[in-house]
C-alpha positions as CSV (number, residue, x, y, z in Angstrom):
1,X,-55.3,123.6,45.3
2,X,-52.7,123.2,42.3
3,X,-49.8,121.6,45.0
4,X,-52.8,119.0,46.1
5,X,-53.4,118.4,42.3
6,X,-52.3,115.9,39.7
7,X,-53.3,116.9,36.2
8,X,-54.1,114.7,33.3
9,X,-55.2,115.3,29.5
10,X,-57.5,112.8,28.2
11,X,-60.0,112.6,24.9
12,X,-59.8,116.8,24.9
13,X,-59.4,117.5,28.7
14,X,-57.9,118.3,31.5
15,X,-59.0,116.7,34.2
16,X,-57.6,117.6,38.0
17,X,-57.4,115.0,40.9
18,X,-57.0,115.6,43.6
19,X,-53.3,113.9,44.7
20,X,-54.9,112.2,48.0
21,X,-58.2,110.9,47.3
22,X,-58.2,110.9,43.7
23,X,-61.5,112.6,43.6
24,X,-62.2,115.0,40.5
25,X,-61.4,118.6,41.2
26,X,-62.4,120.1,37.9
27,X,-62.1,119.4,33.8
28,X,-61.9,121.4,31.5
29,X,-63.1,121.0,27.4
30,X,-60.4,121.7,25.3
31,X,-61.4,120.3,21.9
32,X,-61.7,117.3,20.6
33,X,-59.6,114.2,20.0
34,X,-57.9,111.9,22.3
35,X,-54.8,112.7,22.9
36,X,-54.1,116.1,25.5
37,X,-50.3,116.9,26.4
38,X,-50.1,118.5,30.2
39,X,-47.4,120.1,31.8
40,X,-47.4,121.5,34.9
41,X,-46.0,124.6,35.9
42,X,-45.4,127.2,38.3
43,X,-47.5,129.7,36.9
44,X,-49.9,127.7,35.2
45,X,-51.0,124.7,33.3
46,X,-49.9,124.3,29.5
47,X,-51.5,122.1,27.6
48,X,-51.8,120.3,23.9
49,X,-54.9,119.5,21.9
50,X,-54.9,118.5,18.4
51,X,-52.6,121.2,16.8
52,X,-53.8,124.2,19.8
53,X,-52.3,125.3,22.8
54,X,-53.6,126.2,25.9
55,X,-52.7,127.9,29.3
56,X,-55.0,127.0,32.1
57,X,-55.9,128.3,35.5
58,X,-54.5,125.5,37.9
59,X,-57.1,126.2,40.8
60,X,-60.1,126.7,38.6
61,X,-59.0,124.7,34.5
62,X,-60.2,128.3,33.2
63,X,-58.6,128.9,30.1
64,X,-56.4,131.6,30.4
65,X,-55.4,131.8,26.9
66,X,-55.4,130.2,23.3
67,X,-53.3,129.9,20.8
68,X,-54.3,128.1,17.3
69,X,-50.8,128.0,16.0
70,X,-52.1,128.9,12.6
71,X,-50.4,127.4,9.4
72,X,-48.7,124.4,11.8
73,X,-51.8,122.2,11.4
74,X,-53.0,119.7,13.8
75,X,-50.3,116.9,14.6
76,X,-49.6,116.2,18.1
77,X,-47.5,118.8,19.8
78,X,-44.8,118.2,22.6
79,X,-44.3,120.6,25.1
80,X,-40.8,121.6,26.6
81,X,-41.0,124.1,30.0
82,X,-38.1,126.1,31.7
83,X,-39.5,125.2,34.8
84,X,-40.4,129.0,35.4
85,X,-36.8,130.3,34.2
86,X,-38.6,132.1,30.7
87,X,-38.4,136.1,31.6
88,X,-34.4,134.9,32.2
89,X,-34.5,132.6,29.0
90,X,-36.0,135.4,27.3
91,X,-33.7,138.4,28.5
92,X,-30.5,136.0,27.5
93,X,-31.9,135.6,23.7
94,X,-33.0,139.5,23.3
95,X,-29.3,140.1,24.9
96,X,-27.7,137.8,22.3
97,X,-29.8,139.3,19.4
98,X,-28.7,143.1,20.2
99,X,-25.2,141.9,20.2
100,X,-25.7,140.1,17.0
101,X,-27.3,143.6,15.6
102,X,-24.4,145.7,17.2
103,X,-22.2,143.6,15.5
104,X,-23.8,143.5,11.8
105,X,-24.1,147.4,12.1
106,X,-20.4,148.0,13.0
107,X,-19.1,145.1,10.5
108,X,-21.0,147.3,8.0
109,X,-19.3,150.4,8.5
């Protein structure tokens, strides 16, 4: 269902069309306020409610997870993807932060 799907955030929802018709696949609550920052990707849909993120299921809008971002408040939040490319995205930074620990240790003996 998600390839036949455009995805929209509007007054605390998602709402899914479908691409062709334009008729309403699903929406799901978020929380409330207007403005709801999607982004589509492979393995799910990310989206942005007043200061919260959310991960929804694509084929269903079930949220998948939560977070509150605690202590950021709740501005607007932008949302920047890798387009799928996190576990490499993630195994470069741990790479670069062992190196960065290999070198401290040998600089301090």
């Amino acid at each position: 269902m998600a390839s036949s799907a455009i995805f929209i955030g509007i007054k605390g929802r998602v709402v899914a069309l479908d691409r062709a018709s334009g008729v309403e696949l699903w929406r799901a609550d978020l929380k409330g306020g207007d403005f709801v920052n999607v982004v589509q990707e492979p393995d799910g849909i990310y989206a942005a409610a007043k200061g919260e993120m959310f991960c929804l299921d694509p084929a269903t809008g079930s949220i998948r997870w939560n977070n509150k971002l605690p202590g950021l408040g709740h501005g607007l939040i932008t949302i920047a993807a890798t387009g799928g490319q996190s576990t490499t995205v993630m195994q470069e930074k741990r790479r670069r932060d062992q190196a960065a620990a290999s070198a401290a240790i040998i600089a301090a003996t």
